[in-house]
N, C-alpha and C positions, 0 to 999 in steps of 0.2 A: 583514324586516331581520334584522341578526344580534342574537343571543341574547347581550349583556353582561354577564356575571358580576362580581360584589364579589371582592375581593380577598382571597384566603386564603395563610396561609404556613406554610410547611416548614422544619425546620431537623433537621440533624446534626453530631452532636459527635464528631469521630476522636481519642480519646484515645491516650496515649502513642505523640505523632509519632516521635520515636527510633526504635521500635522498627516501625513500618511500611515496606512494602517501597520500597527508593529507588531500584531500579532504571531505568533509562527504560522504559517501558510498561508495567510494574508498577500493577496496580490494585487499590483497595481500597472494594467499591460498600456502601451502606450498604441497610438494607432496606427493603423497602418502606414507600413515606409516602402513605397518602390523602390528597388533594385537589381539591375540586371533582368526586367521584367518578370521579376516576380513579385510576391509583397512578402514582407518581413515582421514580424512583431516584437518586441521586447517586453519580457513580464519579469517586473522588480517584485521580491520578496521582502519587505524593508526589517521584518522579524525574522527573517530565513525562512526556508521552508521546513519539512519535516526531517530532513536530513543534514541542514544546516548544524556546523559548532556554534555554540554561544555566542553573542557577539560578533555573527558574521550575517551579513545580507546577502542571498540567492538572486540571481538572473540567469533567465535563458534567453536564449533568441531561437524564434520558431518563423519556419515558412512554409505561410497559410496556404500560397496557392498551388505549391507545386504536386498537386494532386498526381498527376502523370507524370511528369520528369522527375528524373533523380539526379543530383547532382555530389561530385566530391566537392567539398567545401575548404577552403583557407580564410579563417577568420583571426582577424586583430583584434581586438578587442583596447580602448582605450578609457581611461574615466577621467573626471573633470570636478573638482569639490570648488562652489559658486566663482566658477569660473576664472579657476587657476591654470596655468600651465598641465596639458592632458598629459596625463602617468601612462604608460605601456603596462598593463596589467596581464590579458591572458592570449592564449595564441592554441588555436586548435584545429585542425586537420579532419575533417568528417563527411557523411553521408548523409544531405537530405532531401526527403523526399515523403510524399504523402504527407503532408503538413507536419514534417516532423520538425525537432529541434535540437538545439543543444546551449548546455549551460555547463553552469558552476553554481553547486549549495555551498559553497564557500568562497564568495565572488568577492566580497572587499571588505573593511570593517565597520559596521553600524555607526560607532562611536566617531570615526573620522569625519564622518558625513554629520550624524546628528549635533555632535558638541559646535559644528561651525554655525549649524542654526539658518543653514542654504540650502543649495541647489545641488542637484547630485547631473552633470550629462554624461553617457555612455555613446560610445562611437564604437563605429565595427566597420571595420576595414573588409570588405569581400572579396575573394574571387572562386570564382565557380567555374569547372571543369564536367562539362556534360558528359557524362557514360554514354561508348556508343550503344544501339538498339541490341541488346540481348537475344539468344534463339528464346521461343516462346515454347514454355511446356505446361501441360496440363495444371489446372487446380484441383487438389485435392478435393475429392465428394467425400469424406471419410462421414463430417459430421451432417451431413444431411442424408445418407444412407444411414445412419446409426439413428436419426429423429425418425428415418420411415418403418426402421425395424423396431421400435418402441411404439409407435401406431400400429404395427401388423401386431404388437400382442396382443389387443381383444378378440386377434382368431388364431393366434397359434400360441398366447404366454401358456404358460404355467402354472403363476401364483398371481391373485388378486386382492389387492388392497380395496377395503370402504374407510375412506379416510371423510370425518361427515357423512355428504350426502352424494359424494363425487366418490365411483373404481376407479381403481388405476389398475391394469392390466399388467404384465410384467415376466420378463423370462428369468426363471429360479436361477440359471446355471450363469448368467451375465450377473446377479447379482450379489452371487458367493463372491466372483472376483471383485465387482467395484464395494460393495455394502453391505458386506458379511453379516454384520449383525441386524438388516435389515432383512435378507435371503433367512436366515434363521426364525424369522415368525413362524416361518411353513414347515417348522420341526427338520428331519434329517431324512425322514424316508425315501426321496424325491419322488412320491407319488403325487401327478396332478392333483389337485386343489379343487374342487367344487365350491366349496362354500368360501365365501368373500374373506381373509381377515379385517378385522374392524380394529380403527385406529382413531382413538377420541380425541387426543389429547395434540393435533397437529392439525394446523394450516393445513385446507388442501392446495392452496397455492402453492405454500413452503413445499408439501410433498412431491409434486408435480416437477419442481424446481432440483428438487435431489433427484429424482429420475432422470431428469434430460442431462444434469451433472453425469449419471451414473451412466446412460448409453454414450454420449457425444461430447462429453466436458464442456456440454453448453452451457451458460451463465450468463443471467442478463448484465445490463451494462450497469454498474456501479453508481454513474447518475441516474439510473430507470428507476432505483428501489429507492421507495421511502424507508426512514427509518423505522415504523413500525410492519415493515415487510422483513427488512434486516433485521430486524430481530425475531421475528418470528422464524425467519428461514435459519436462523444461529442454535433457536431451540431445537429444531430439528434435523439438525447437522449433529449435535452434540448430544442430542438422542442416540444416535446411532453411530457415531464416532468417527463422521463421513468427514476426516482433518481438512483438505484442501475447502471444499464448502464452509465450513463452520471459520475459517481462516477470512475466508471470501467475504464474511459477513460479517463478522469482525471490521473489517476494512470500511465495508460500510458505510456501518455504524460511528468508526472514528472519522468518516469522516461528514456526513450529514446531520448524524445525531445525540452530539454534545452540548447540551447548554445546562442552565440553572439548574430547570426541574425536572432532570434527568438523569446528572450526574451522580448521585447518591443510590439512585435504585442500580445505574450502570457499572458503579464499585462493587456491587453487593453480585450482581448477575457476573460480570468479569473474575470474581473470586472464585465464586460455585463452580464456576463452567471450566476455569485455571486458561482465560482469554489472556494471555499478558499483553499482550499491546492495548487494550482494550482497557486492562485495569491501569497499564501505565500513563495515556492519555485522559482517562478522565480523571486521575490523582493527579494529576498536572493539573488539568481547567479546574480541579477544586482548589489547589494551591492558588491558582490567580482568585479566586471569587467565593472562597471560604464564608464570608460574613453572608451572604446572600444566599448560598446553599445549606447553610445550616438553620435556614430561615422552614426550607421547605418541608414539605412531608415524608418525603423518603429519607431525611436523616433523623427522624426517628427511629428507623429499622439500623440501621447505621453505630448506632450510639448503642446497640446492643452487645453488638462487637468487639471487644477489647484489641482483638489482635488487629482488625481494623482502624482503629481508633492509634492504638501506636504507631500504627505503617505512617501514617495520616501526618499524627505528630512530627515524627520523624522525619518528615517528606517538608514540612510545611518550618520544622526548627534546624535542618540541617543545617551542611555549611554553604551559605548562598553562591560560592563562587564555584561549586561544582555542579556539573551534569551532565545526563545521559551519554551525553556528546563530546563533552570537552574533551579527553583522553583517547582522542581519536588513534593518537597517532602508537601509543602502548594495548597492541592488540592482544596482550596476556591480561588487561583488567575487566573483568566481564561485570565486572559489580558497576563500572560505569559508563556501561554501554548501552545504548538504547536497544529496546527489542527488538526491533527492526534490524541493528546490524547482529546480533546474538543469530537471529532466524536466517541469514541470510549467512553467517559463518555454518551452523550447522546444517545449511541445505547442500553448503560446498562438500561438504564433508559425507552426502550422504545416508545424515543424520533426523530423526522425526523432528519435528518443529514446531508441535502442538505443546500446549503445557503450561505451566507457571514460569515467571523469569525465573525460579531458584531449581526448577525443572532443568530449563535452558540452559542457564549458568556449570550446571550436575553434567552435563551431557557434555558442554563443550571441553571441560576439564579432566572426563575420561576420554577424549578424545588425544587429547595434548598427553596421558598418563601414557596413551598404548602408543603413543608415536614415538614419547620419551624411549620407552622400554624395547619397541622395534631397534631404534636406533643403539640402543645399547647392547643388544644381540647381535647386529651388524658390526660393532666397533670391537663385540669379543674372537669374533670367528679370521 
């Protein structure tokens, strides 16, 4: 059976809230806390995280070490504003393992904490329930037999790319299914290819990077790329309409390559390319830091734009007390939902996910017309 532990508990105290960072995704993890022989972390959000409502601060708690155990979890969760009577706040039942964790983007209110002008301590109550040892079954080889059969095309591809000064090797019939309109350089005859296509206008990196997407849904890791890799690999996703990639680098981008003298070329690229999270986060960092980005050079190109220039307004004169997020809990308003949950409603559903917010917004609402209309075919029969 499984191994039931007694309850042991953690706590950490974030002194002087004021001065911790409040930006959204802004964290502040505390050190490590033995328990139950493992170690424990806590990462406060003091702005929420990305998925935070307004006015709420994010915490998780993650454990670092349990690389190889998995454990079910019973977690209290209790909090303490400078050192009041602790409040019973959250209570959750989970699995972790492999330094996994868990939280709440909507852990307690900013406002509670900051107006007292203290201390914030969080207490978590544990017990941990060992799973017994599992039968052991194979790991999937899918994506390392799909990287060897993307090496064997420079003696058995089809079609070849000169991207620069680097081929890329490549099988026609894999790449009709992942990358249609990249399979299509080699016209439709499906006769082998002798001569190189040549491709000027891309990163051979970036290209390299849509390949191993395109055999093995390989994709480096998110901290690996610089921003001027993510965006080069974003050109080249959206060259070729490769959605999950050009999504992947998006992500990126929002989230290593945001600042001053970037935001105004990354409004302009996030338009053209119809990236909406992409345009929605850096119209956000220009609303915080407007006076200094309109300083730079890229909002010269910016200022050309009329419809730009109203989004802007609009964004920067609306009504302060709404956004993205606030209206969480009225899942028919899509005008004030973040992208993130728009893409992530239309993924449920089956639905593309590439596009402008007013794309997204257009899709979810034919979504909800044909469900109406089902349901009212159902209610006439």
């Amino acid at each position: 059976g499984d191994d039931i532990r007694e309850i042991q508990k953690i706590k950490v105290t974030f002194r002087n809230f004021l001065q911790l960072p409040n930006e959204r995704g802004e964290k502040v993890s505390s050190s490590l806390l033995k328990c139950h022989g493992e170690l424990f972390r806590f990462d406060l959000y003091p702005g929420g995280d990305n998925d935070s409502s307004d006015g709420r601060m994010a915490c998780h708690l993650f454990c670092e070490s349990a690389e190889k155990n998995c454990y079910n979890v019973l977690i209290d969760f209790r909090i303490s504003v400078n050192g009041s009577a602790s409040e019973a706040l959250k209570r959750t039942n989970c699995c972790l393992g492999q330094a996994g964790g868990e939280g709440w983007s909507d852990f307690y209110l900013r406002d509670a904490v900051r107006y007292s002008s203290g201390s914030l301590t969080i207490e978590a109550s544990i017990q941990l329930c060992s799973k017994p040892d599992r039968i052991w079954l194979p790991t999937s080889k899918l994506n390392k037999v799909m990287l060897e059969y993307l090496e064997s095309a420079r003696t058995t591809g089809d079609i070849t790319f000169r991207v620069g000064e680097r081929d890329f090797a490549a099988h026609r019939g894999l790449l009709e299914l992942r990358i249609p309109a990249l399979a299509a350089l080699g016209g439709s005859d499906g006769e082998l290819l002798a001569t190189p296509i040549s491709i000027d206008d891309v990163d051979p990196s970036a290209f390299e990077t849509l390949l191993r997407f395109a055999y093995a849904d390989d994709m480096p890791r998110l901290k690996d790329m610089s921003s001027n890799e993510a965006n080069m690999l974003l050109d080249a996703a959206d060259k070729w309409q490769c959605t999950d990639v050009k999504l992947y680098a998006e992500a990126a981008i929002v989230g290593y390559g945001i600042n001053v003298d970037t935001t105004a070329d990354l409004i302009l690229k996030a338009h053209s390319m119809s990236c909406a999270l992409l345009k929605e986060k850096s119209m956000e960092f220009y609303a915080k830091n407007a006076p200094a980005i309109m300083k730079t050079k890229g909002w010269e190109n910016i200022i050309e734009s009329n419809l730009i220039l109203r989004e802007l307004l609009e964004l920067t004169m609306g009504d302060p007390t709404m956004s993205a997020t606030q209206e969480e809990n009225n899942d028919m308003n899509y005008e004030r939902m973040s992208v993130s949950k728009l893409r992530r409603k239309l993924d449920e559903e089956g639905q593309c996910v590439d596009g402008s917010k007013r794309m997204l917004i257009m899709r979810l609402r034919d979504v909800d017309v044909a469900k109406a209309s089902a349901t009212g075919d159902d209610s006439d029969e």
